[in-house]
DRENKELUM-912471 format. One record per residue: x, y, z of N, C-alpha, C in turn; residue number from 1. Coordinates in steps of 0.2 Angstrom, whole numbers. Each point is the difference from the previous one (the first is absolute). Layout:
N
   n.east   n.north    n.up   ca.east   ca.north   ca.up   c.east   c.north    c.up     k
        X         Y       Z         X          Y       Z        X         Y       Z   NUM
...
//
This chain:
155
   n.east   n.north    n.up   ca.east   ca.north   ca.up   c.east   c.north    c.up     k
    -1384       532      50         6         -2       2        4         6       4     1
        5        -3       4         2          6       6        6         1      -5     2
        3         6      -1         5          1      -3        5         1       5     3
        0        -2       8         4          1       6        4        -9      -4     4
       -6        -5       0         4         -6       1        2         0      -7     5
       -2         3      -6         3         -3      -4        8         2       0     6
        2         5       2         8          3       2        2        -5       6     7
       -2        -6       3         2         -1       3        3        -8      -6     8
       -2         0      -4         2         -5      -3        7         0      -4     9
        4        -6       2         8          0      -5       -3        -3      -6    10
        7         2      -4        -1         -3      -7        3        -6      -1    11
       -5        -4      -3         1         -9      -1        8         1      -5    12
        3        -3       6        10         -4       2        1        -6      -4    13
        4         0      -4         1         -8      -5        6        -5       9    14
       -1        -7      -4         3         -5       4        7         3      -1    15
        7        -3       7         5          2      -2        5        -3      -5    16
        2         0      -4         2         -3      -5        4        -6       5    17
       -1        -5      -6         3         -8       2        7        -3       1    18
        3         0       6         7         -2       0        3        -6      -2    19
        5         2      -3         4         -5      -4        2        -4       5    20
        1        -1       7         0         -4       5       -4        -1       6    21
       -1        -3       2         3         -9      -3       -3        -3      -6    22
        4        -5      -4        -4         -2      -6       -7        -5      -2    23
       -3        -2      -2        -5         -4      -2        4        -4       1    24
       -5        -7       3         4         -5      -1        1        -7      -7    25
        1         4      -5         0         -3      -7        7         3       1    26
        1         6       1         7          2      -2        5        -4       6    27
       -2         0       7         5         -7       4        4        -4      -5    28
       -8        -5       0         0         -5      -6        5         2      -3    29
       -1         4      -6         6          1      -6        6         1       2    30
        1         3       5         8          2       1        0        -8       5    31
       -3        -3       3         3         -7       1        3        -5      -5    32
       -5         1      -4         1         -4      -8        6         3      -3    33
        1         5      -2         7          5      -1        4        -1       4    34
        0        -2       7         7         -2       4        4        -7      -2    35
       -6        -5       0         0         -6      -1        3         1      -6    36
       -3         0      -6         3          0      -9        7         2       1    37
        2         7       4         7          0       1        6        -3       4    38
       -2        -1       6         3         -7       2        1        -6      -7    39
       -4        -3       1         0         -3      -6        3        -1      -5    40
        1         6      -4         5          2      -4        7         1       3    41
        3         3       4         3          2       4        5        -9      -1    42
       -5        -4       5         2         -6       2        5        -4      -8    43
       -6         0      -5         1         -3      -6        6         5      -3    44
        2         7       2         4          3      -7        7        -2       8    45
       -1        -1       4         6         -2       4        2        -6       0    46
       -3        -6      -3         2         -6      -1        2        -1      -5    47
       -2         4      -6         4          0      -5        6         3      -4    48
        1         5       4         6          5       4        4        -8       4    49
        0        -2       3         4         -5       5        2        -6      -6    50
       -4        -5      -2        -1         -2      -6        8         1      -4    51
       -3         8      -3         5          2      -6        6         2       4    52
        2        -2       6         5          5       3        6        -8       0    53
       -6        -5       4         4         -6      -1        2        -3      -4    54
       -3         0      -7         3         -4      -8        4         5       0    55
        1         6       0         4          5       0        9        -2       3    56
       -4        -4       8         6         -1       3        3        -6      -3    57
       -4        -5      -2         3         -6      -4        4        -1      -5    58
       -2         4      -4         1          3      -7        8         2       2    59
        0         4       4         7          3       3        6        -7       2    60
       -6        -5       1         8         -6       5        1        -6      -7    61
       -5         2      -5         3         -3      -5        5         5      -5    62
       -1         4       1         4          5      -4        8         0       3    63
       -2         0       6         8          1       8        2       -12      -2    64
       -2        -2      -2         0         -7      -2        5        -1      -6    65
       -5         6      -7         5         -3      -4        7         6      -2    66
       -1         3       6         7          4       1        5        -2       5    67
        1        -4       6         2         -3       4        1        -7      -4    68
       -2        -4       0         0         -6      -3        2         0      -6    69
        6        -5      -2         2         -2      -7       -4        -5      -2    70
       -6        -3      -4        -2         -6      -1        6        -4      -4    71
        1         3      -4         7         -5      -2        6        -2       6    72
        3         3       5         3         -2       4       -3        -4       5    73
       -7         3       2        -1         -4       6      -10        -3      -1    74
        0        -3      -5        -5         -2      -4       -6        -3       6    75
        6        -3       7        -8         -3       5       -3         6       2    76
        7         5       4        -6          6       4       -2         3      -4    77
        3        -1      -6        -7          6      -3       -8        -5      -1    78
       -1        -4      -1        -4         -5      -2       -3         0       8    79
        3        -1       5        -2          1       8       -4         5       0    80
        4         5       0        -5          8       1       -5         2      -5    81
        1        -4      -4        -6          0      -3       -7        -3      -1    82
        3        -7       5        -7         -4       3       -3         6       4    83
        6         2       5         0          2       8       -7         5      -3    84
        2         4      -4        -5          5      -1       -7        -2      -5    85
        2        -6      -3        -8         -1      -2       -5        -5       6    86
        4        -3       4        -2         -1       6       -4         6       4    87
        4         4       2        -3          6       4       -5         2      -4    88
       -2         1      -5        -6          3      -4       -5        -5       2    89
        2        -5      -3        -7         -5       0       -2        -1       8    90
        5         1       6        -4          1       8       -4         5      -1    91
        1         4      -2        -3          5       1       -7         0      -3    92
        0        -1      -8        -6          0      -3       -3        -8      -2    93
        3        -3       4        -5         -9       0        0        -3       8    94
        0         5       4         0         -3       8       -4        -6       1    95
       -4         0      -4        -5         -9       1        2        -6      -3    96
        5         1      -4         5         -7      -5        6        -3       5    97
       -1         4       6         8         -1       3        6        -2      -3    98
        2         7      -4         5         -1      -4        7        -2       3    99
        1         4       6         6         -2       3        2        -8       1   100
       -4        -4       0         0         -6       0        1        -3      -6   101
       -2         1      -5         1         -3      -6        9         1      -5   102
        4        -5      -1         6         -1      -3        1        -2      -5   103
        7        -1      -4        -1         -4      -6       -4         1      -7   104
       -4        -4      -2        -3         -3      -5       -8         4       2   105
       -3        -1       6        -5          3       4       -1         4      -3   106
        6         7       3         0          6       0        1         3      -7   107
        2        -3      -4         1          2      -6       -7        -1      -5   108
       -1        -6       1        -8          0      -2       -5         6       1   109
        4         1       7        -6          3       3        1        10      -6   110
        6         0       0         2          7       0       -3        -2      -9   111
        3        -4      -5        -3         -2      -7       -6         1       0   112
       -4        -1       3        -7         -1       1       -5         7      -2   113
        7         6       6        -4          5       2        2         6      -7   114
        5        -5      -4         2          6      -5        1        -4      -6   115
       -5        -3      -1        -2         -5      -5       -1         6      -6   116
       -2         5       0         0          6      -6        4         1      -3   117
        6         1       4         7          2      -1        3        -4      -7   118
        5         2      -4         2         -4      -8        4        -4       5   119
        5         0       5         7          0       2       -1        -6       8   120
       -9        -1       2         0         -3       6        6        -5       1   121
        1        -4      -7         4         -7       1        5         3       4   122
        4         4      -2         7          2       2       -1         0       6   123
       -6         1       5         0         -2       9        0        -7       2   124
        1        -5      -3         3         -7       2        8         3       1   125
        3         1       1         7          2       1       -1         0       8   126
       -5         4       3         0          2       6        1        -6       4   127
       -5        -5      -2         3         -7       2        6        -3       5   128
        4         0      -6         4         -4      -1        9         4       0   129
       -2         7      -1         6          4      -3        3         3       7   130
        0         2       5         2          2       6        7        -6       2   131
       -5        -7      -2         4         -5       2        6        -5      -6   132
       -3         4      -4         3         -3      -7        7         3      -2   133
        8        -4       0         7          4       0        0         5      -8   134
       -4        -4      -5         1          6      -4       -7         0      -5   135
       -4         5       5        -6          3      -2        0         1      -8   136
       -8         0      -4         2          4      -7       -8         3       2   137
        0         6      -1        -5          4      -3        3         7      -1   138
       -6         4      -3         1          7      -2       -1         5       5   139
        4         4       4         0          3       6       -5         8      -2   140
        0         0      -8        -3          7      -1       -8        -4      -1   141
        0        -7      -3        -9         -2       0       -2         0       8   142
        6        -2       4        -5         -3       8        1         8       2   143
        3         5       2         0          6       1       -7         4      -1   144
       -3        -4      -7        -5          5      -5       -4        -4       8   145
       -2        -6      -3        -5         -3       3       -1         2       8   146
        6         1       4        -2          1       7       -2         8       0   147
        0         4      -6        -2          6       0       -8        -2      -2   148
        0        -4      -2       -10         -1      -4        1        -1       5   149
       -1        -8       5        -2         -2       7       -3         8       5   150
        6         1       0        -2          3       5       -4         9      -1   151
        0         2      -7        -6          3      -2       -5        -2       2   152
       -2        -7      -2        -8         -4       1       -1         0       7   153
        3        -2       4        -3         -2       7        5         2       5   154
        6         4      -2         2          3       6       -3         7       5   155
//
């Protein structure tokens, strides 16, 4: 062997180490699945943020309801504003019953039906009849409770 060419020989060089970019494509993947999952959540933890903000806001117009309003002096609008506000819930969380539409005996079935659990549902036959009736009888603190159940469940 020529010991000229053996000096002409370099020492065996390792590969250059592997860059962290760009990444495999498993990792794409995951970080698309991880955008996705968080949108997602995002969407779901904001609708129920909006949700609790509006029973929030209801909660308020019966509380502004039985502070404003005497039921003992003025027995229909209270008994009005209180359809008026169980009406607006049920548009909202039964848009396929066409609540707006339904009056009287109807509407009241309809509302009794949906709060059949309730000990106190009967006291919502009043809604009926009582807006238009000269001297209402029911318990302003039972119907009070009750439009605070209503519109916990489906406001």
């Amino acid at each position: 062997m020529n010991p000229d060419l053996a000096s002409q020989l370099r020492d065996i060089h390792s590969a250059p180490p592997v860059s962290w970019w760009p990444p495999a494509p498993g990792w794409w993947l995951l970080a698309l699945l991880v955008l996705l999952l968080l949108f997602f959540a995002g969407r779901r933890l904001l609708r129920g943020y909006r949700v609790r903000q509006r029973r929030k806001q209801m909660l308020g117009w019966v509380d502004h309801l039985d502070a404003s309003i005497d039921p003992e002096r003025e027995p229909q609008a209270y008994l009005s504003t209180l359809n008026r506000i169980f009406k607006l819930v049920a548009l909202r969380a039964f848009p396929d019953r066409h609540c707006a539409a339904m009056a009287g005996g109807d509407w009241v079935e309809f509302v009794v039906e949906k709060m059949r659990d309730s000990e106190s549902a009967d006291a919502l036959d009043i809604l009926a009849t009582g807006p238009y009736d000269p001297r209402p009888q029911f318990d302003p603190a039972v119907m009070s409770e009750l439009t605070r159940d209503w519109i916990r469940r489906y406001g």
